[in-house]
N, C-alpha and C positions, 0 to 999 in steps of 0.2 A: 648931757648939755644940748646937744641936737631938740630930744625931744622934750625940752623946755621951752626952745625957742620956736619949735612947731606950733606946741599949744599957744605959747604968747603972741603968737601969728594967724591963728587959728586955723592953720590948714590939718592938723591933727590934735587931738586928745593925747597927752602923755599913758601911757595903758594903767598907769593904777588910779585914772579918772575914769576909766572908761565903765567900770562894772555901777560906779553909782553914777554913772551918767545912763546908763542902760537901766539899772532899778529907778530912778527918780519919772523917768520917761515912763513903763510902764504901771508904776504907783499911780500916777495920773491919770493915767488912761482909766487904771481900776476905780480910783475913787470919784471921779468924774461920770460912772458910767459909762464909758465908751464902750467899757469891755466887762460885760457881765457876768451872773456867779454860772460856773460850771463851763462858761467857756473854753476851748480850747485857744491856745498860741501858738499850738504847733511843738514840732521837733524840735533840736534842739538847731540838727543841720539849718532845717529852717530859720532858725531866730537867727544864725550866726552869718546866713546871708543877708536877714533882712538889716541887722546891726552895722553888719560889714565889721564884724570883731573878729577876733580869734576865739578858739572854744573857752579856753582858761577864763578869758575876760566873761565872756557869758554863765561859764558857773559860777562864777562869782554872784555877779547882779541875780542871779536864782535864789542863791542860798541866802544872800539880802532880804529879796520879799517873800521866802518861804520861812524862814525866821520871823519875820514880821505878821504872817499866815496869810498875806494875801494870795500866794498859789503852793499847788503842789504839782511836784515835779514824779510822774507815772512812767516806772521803767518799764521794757518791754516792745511786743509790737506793736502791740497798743496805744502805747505809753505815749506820754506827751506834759506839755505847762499847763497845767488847768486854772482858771481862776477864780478866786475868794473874795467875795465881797467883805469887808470889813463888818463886825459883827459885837455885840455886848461881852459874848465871850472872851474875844480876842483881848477886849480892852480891859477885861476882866481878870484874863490871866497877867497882863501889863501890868498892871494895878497891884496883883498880889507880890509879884513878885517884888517892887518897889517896896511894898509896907514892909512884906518880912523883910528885908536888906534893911530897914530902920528898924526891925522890931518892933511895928505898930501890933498893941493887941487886937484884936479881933472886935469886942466891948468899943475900941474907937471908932470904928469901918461904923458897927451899928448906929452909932450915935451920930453919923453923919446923916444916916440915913432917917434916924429921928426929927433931923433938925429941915429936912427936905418936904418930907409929905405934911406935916401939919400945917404949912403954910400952901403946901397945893391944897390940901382941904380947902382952908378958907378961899383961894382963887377959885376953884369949880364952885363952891357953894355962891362967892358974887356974880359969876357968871352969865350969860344970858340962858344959855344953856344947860341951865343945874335941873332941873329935874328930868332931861332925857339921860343928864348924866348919874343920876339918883338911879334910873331904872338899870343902866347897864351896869351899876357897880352891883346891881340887886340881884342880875342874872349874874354877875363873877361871883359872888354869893354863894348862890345858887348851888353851881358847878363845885366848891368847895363840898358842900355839902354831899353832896352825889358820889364823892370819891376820900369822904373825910375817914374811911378804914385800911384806905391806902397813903403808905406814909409819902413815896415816890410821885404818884399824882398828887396827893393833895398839896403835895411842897411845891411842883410846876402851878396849880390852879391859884394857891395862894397868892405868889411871887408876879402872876398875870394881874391879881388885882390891885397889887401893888403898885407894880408899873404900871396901868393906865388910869390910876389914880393922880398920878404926875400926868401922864398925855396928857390927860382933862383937862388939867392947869393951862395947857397952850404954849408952854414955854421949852421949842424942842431941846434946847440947852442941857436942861435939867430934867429931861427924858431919857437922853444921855447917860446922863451921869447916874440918874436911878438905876438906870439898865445893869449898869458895871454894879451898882453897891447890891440890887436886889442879889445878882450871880456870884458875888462874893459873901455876903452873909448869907443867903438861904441854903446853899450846899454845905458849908460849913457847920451851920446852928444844925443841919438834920445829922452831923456825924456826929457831933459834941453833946446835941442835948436831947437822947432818946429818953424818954422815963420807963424804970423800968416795971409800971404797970400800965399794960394798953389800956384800961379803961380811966386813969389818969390823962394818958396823951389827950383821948376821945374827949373826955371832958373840958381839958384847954383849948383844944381847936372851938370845940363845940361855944365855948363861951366868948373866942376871937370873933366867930362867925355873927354870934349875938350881936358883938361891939360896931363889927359893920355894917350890920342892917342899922346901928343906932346911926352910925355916921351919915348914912347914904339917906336916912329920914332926916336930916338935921339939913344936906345939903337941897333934899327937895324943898324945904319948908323955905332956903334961901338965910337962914342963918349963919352967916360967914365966920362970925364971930365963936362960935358955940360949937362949931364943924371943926375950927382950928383946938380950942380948947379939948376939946373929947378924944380927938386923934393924938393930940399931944400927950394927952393922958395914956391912952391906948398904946401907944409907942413905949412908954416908958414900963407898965405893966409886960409888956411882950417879951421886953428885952429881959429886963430880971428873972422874968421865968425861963426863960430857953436857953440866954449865956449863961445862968448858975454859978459863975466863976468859973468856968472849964475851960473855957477856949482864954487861953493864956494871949497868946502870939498869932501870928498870919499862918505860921506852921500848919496849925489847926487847917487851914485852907488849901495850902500847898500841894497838901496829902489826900484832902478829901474832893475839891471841888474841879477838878479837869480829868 
């Protein structure tokens, strides 16, 4: 009772306010920049002066934002609060573990991701800027190419062209959001859908790569319309081929992609 009426007085925080009032504070600081990736916060002693808590209340608000992966907590004498800038992964793993909790199969993730870039096609291709964006999708291209007998790079190389296929668009939102679907379906699709002849693989990458140079001429030429259409196309071809039917559930993900 006391300390109900502390708090409603606000000369003190009741204590089981106090650990998400210690996470909400330094959440802030993290996602605002204040306090950058690899930083240190110190001890623990230290945070428990700076808080003016007890220790319990401070592991708590730890185990809060290390849960969330904004830090991690290094035991030792070393040791200390380091901190995590939020990241595609993080949102990525958020994300997976949501869908499998519903049972989303995997085939649905894709097709969000279907319904994303065709329409950034067409916004880079009306853009002012589409044909400096035509070259660099030309050099992500490129880099495909150069590491198209490595399955590990060329799924990172791909996945880059992917994603800045949406930056081009301009719209950071749905930057975002590519970020988490690219990290969700492309670890997944490389564990579920190997062929098991390498010169099969070599031949579908080889013809994806094709399909991009067509897209990245269509966006230099400034054809919005015929950018949206061919990638739409593109997307849908990709998907039949790599999901097969195999990736049932988010399982598929859970297992494979973190």
């Amino acid at each position: 009772m006391t300390e109900a009426v502390n708090a409603r007085g606000g000369e003190r925080a009741a204590p089981r306010e106090k650990p998400q009032r210690i996470a909400d504070e330094l959440r802030r600081l993290i996602v605002q920049g204040a306090l950058a990736e690899g930083e240190s916060l110190g001890r623990e002693p230290d945070l428990v002066d700076r808080f003016g808590v007890s220790r319990p209340s401070l592991r708590e608000a730890l185990r809060i934002l290390e849960t969330e992966g904004l830090i991690s907590v290094r035991r030792g004498v070393l040791g200390g609060v380091i901190v995590h800038q939020p990241d595609e992964r993080l949102t990525a793993r958020t994300a997976a573990m949501v869908l499998q909790a519903r049972n989303v199969p995997l085939v649905d993730v894709y097709d969000a991701r279907s319904m994303i870039e065709p329409v950034a096609a067409r916004l880079v291709a009306a853009s002012r800027s589409h044909r400096s964006a035509a070259a660099e999708l030309r050099r992500l291209t490129a880099e495909q190419l150069e590491v198209v007998d490595d399955p590990e790079a060329f799924g990172q190389a791909n996945s880059r062209f992917h994603s800045r296929l949406v930056e081009l668009a301009g719209n950071q939102t749905l930057s975002i959001v590519i970020e988490m679907l690219n990290e969700v379906v492309a670890r997944a699709v490389a564990a579920v859908s190997q062929p098991d002849d390498a010169g099969d693989a070599t031949t579908t990458k080889l013809r994806g790569l094709r399909s991009q140079a067509r897209l990245a001429t269509l966006i230099e030429q400034g054809d919005a319309g015929a950018a949206e259409e061919h990638w739409a196309g593109h997307m849908k071809i990709v998907g039949l081929v790599m999901l097969a039917q195999r990736a049932k559930t988010v399982i598929d993900l859970m297992q494979h992609a973190f």
